[in-house]
N, C-alpha and C positions, 0 to 999 in steps of 0.2 A: 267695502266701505271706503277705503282710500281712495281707489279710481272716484267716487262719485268727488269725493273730497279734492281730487289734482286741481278742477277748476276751481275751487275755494281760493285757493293758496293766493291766485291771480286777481280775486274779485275782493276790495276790500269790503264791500256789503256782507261778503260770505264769507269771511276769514274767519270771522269765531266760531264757525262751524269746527274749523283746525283746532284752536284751542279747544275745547268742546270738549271733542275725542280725545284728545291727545295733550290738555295739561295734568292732569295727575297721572298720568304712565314717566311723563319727564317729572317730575317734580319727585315721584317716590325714589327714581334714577339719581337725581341728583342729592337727594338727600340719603344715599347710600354711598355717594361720594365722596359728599361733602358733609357737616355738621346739619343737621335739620333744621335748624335755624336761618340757614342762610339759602335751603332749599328754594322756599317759596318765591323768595327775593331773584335769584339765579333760574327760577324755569319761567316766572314770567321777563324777564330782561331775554331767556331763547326765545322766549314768543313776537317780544319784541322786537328781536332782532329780524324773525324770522319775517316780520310785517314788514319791515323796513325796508329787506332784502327778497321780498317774494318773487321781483321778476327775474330772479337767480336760479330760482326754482326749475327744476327740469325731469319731467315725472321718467325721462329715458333712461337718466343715470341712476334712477331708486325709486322711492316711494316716498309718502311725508316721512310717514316712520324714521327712517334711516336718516332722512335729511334732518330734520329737528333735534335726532340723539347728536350727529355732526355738530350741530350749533352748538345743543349744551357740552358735547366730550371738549371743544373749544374753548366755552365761558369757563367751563372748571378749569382747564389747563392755565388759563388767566391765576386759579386757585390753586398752582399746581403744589407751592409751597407750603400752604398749611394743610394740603391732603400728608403730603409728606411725613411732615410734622405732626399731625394727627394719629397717621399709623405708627410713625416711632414710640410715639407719647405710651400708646395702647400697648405697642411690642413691650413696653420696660414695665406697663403699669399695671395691666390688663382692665377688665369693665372694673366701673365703679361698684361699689357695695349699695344697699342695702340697710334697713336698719331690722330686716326679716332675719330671725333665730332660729327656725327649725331647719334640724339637723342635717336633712335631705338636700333643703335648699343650698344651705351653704359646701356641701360637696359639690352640686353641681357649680355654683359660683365658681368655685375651686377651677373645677375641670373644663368649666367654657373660657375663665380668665387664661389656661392654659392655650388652650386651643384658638383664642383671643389674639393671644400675646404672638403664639406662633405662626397664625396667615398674616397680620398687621407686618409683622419683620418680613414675613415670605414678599408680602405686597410691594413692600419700601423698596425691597432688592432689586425689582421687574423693573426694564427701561420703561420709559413714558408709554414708549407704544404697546411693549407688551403688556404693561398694566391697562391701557386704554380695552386693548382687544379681551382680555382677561375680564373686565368691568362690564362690557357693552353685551358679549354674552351672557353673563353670570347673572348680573341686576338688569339689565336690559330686554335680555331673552332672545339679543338677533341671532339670525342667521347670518355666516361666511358673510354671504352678499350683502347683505345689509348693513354690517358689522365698513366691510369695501366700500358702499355706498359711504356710510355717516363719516367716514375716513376720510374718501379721498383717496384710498387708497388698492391695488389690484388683489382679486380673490385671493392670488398666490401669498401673497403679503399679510394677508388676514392669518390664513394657513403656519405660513411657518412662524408669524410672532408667537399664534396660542402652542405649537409648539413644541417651543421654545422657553415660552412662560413655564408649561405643564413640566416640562422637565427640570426647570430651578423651583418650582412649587413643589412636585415631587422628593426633589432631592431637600427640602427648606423646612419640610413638613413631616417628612419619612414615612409618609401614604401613597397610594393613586390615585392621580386626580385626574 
């Protein structure tokens, strides 16, 4: 479906064929980000950008895919400070409650507010880029390449950020990741 999509990208009659496919895959992205609130706002402004900037577009260096995560891992980094700030908040605080009482739930609450607290602070720790490459995987679901592509940045580069993440994740977490 992408290849038929590359000439989209160029044709502004066919461009919401782009958005189409590919707004709610960014949008669930950024709102794993970022606060979900400010999702919606944030994947249409990548779409918009990406209208704005379509003859930028180059189906050799990647796909849309990869181009449009680029846009938004971008527009966030715009938000890099209340991602930040969000994950500390979670590290010190964990998820919100509930006004649910049975007994079960609230162990679990317990033990995900752990588990919470503890990738939030792991996340905070990660440079910009390793946390990018770490995100674009995880909520994203790219491939190296694509991960390279949305970047900007070389295979190699993708490779040793995750890591590099995986091992201050590992050591942050005291699991395998």
């Amino acid at each position: 479906m992408t290849m038929s999509l590359d000439g989209a990208v160029a044709d502004p009659e066919r461009f919401a064929t782009v958005f189409d496919a590919h707004y709610e895959e960014i949008r669930r992205y950024v709102g794993r980000r970022l606060d979900l609130d400010i999702a919606e706002d944030l994947a249409a402004e990548t779409f918009l950008n990406a209208f704005s900037h379509r003859d930028s577009f180059d189906a050799a260096k990647g796909g849309i895919r990869p181009w449009l995560y680029g846009i938004a891992t971008n527009l966030i980094g715009k938000h890099r400070r209340a991602e930040l700030r969000r994950y500390r908040a979670l590290a010190r605080s964990g998820p919100s409650t509930g006004d649910d009482s049975h007994e079960q739930r609230v162990v679990d609450r317990i033990a995900a507010g752990v588990t919470v607290q503890k990738l939030s602070a792991a996340l905070a720790g990660l440079s910009r880029g390793e946390r990018d490459v770490v995100l674009l995987v995880a909520y994203g679901e790219l491939t190296y390449d694509e991960v390279a592509a949305a970047l900007g940045v070389a295979y190699g580069t993708v490779a040793s950020r995750l890591s590099r993440a995986r091992n201050k994740l590992r050591d942050a977490l005291g699991v395998e990741v």
